[in-house]
C-alpha positions in Angstrom: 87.4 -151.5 -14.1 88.6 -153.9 -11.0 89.0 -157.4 -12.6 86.5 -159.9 -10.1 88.4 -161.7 -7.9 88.3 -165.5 -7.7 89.7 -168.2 -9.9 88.3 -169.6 -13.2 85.9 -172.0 -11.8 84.6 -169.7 -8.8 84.1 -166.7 -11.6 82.3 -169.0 -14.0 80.1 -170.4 -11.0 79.3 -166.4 -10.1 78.4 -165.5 -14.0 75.3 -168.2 -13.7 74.3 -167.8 -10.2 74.6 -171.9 -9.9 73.7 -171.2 -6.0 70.1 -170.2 -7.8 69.9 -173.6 -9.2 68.3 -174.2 -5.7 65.2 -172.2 -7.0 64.1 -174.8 -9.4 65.7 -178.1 -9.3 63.4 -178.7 -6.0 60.7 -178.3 -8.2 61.7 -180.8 -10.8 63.0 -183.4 -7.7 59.2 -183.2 -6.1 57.4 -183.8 -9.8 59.4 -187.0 -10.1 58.8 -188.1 -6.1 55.3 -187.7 -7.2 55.2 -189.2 -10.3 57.6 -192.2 -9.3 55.4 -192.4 -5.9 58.0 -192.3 -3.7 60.1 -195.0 -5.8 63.1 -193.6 -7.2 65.0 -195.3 -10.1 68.7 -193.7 -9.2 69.8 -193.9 -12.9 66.4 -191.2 -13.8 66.9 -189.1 -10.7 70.8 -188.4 -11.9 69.4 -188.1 -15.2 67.1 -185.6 -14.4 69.5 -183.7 -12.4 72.2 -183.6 -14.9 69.3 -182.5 -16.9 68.4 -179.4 -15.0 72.1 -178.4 -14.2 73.2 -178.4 -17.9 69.5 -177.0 -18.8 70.3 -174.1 -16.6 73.9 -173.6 -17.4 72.8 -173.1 -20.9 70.0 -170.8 -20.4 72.5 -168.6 -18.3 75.3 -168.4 -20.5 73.2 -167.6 -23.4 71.3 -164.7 -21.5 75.0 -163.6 -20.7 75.8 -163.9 -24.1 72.9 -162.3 -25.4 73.0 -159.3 -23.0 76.9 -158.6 -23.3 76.3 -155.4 -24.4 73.1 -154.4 -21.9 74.8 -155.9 -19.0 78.3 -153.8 -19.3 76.1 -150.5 -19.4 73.8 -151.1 -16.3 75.8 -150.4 -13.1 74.4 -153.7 -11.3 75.8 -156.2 -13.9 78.5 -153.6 -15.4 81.2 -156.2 -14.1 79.7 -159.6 -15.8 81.6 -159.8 -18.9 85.0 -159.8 -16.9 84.2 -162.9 -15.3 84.4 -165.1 -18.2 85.4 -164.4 -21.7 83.2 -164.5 -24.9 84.8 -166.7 -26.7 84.3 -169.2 -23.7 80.9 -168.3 -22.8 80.1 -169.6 -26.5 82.3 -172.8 -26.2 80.8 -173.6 -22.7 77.3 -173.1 -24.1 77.9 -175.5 -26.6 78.9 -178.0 -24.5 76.0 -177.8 -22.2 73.6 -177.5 -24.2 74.7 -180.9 -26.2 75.3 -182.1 -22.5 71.7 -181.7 -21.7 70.3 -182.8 -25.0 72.6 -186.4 -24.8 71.5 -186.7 -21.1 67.4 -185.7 -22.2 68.2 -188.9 -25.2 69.3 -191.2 -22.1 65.8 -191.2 -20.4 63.3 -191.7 -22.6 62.1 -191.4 -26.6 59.5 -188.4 -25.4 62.2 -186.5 -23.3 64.7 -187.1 -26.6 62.0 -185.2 -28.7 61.2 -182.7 -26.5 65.0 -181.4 -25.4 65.4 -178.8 -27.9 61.6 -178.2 -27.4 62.8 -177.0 -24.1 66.0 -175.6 -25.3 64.5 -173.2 -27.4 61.6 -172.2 -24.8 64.7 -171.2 -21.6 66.9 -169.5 -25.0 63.7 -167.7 -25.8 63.2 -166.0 -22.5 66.6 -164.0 -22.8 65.4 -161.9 -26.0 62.2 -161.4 -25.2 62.9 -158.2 -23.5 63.7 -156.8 -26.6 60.0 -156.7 -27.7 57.4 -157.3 -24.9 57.4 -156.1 -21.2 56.2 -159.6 -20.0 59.5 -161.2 -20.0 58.6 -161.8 -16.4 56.4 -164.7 -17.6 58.8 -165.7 -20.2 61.1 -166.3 -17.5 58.3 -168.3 -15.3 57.9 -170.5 -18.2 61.3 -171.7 -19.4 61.4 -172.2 -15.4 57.9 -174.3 -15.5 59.7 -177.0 -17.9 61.6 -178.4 -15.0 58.8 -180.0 -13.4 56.7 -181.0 -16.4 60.3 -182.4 -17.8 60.9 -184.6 -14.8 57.3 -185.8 -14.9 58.0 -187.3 -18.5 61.4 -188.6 -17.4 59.7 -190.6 -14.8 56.4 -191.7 -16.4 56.8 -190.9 -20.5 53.8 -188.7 -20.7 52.5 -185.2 -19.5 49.3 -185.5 -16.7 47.4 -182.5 -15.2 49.4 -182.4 -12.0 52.9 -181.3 -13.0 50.2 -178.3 -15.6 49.2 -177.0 -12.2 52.0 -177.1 -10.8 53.9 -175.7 -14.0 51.5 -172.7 -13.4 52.4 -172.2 -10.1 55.8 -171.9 -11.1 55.3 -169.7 -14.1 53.7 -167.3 -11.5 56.0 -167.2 -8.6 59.2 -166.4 -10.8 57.4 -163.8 -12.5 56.6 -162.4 -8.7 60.1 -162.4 -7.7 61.7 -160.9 -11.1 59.2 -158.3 -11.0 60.4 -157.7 -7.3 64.4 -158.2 -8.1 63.6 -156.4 -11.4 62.2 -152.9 -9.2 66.2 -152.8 -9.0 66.6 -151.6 -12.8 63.6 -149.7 -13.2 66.0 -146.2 -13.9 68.3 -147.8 -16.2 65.6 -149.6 -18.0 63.6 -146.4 -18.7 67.1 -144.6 -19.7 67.9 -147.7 -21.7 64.2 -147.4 -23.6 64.0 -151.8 -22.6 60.8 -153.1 -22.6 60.0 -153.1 -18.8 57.4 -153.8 -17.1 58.3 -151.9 -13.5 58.9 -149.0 -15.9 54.7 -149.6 -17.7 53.7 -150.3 -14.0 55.8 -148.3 -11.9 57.0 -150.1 -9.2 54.4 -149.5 -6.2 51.9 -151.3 -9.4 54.9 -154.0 -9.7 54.8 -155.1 -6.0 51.3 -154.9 -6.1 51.4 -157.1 -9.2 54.1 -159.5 -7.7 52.0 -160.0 -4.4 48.1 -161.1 -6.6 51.3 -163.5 -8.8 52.5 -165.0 -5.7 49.2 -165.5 -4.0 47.9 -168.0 -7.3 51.3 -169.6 -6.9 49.8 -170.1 -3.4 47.0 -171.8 -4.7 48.6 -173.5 -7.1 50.8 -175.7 -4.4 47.1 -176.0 -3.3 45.6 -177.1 -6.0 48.8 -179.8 -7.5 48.6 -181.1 -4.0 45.0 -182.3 -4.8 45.9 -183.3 -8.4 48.7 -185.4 -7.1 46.5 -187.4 -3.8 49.1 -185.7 -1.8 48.5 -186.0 1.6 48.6 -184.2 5.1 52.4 -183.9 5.6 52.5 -181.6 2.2 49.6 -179.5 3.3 51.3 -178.9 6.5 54.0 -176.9 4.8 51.7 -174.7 3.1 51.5 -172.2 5.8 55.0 -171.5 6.2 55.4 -171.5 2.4 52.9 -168.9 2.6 55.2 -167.1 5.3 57.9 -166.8 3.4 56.0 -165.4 0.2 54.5 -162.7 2.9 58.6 -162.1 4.2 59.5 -161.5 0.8 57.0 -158.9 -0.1 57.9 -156.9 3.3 61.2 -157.0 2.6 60.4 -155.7 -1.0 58.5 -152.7 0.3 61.7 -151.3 1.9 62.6 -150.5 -1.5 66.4 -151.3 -0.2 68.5 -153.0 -2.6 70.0 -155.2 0.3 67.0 -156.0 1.8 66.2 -157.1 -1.5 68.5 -159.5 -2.8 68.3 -160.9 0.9 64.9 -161.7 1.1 65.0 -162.7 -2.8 67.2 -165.4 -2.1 66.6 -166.3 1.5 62.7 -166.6 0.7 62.7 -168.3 -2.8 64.7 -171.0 -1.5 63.0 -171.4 1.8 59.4 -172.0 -0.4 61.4 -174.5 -3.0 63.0 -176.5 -0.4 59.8 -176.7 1.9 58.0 -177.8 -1.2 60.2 -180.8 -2.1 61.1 -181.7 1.8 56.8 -181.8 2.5 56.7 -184.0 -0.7 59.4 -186.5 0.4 58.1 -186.6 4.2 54.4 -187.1 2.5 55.3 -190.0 -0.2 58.0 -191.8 2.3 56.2 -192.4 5.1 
């Protein structure tokens, strides 16, 4: 098998998709513009985001880690365990994982208590397909800790806004993993995983994925009045909605290219819209 190329740092970058850190960390920033009400404190915003770097490093090398085996026999990933070594993947999980629980101690006593709380909920995710088909939502949820995280961070307790929004969360990653997982429907049947494009099928996936994506809709909707946000948010929401519709277009081609363009093209379009409408609505 053709060794990746690259060097050590571009290889490492490529086994945990950082350029998908641009899904949720736009999630987290607009919690805390909304909880701090426009006023930052710089030392919790670079918490926060050494937070949800380190959070998501972790939660990616352990799914690597966890999957070694699953990932070298699936044609898509078969190539993932040349990128970094094991022995590596274990030190470099260490670290960020103490990383983000030293940087969760540095904000606050509630975000100190709650760390491995929300270590343990992005960990759980990755062997959850080993017993249920909803690993989807799994997914949604270790996800939906971002916001709700960076609410504490900035205010030391948990409202209703960043629940709402949390939901909205949990239900548009489920929509695009169900869409991104129509890829592996064979080799998950072969495999015997818990799947749920294999219980559903995938025309019942898409179909699935477009009602998940339509609350998440409503959900933006609904944090938007939780939160007194005003006109400028609400004035993103159509094209937000635009890109959900782009993405399920794309997914009906049932072309893997088409695919993983629209997954990432359309999933960060709707998180940076979201947190760009938040900072135009609570700066001027």
């Amino acid at each position: 098998m053709k060794m990746p190329s690259g060097n050590v740092v571009t290889r490492f970058l490529r086994l945990i998709r950082f350029s998908h850190t641009v899904f949720a960390l736009p999630f987290a920033l607009g919690a805390l513009v909304v909880a701090a009400n426009g006023r930052l404190n710089t030392r919790v915003l670079l918490l926060v985001v050494a937070c949800m770097v380190l959070a998501r490093t972790a939660a990616m090398l352990f799914n690597r880690l966890i999957d070694w085996s699953i990932d070298q026999k699936n044609p898509r990933t078969a190539t993932r365990h040349l990128l970094v070594s094991k022995p590596i993947g274990w030190l470099l999980l260490v670290i960020a994982s103490l990383g983000f629980l030293l940087s969760s101690a540095a904000i606050n006593r509630l975000t100190a208590w709650l760390a491995p709380v929300a270590l343990a909920i992005i960990f759980f995710y990755s062997v959850t397909k080993r017993f249920t088909s909803a690993t989807h939502f799994f997914l949604g949820l270790a996800l939906a800790v971002a916001p709700a995280g960076a609410w504490i961070a900035e205010k030391g307790q948990l409202d209703l806004a960043p629940l709402v929004l949390g939901a909205g969360v949990i239900c548009w990653v489920a929509g695009f993993d169900l869409i991104y997982a129509t890829q592996d429907a064979d080799f998950d049947r072969r495999e015997g995983l818990h799947s749920l494009v294999v219980r559903l099928g995938v025309a019942g996936s898409l179909r699935l994925a477009q009602w998940l994506h339509a609350f998440t809709f409503l959900a933006m909707i609904g944090f938007g009045l939780t939160a007194n946000l005003g006109i400028l948010y609400y004035t993103a929401m159509p094209f937000i909605a635009g890109a959900l519709i782009y993405e399920h277009r794309a997914a009906r081609k049932l072309d893997l290219a088409a695919i993983n363009r629209a997954f990432f093209e359309s999933n960060a379009f709707v998180s940076v819209l979201f947190v760009a409408a938040i900072v135009a609505d609570r700066w001027t």
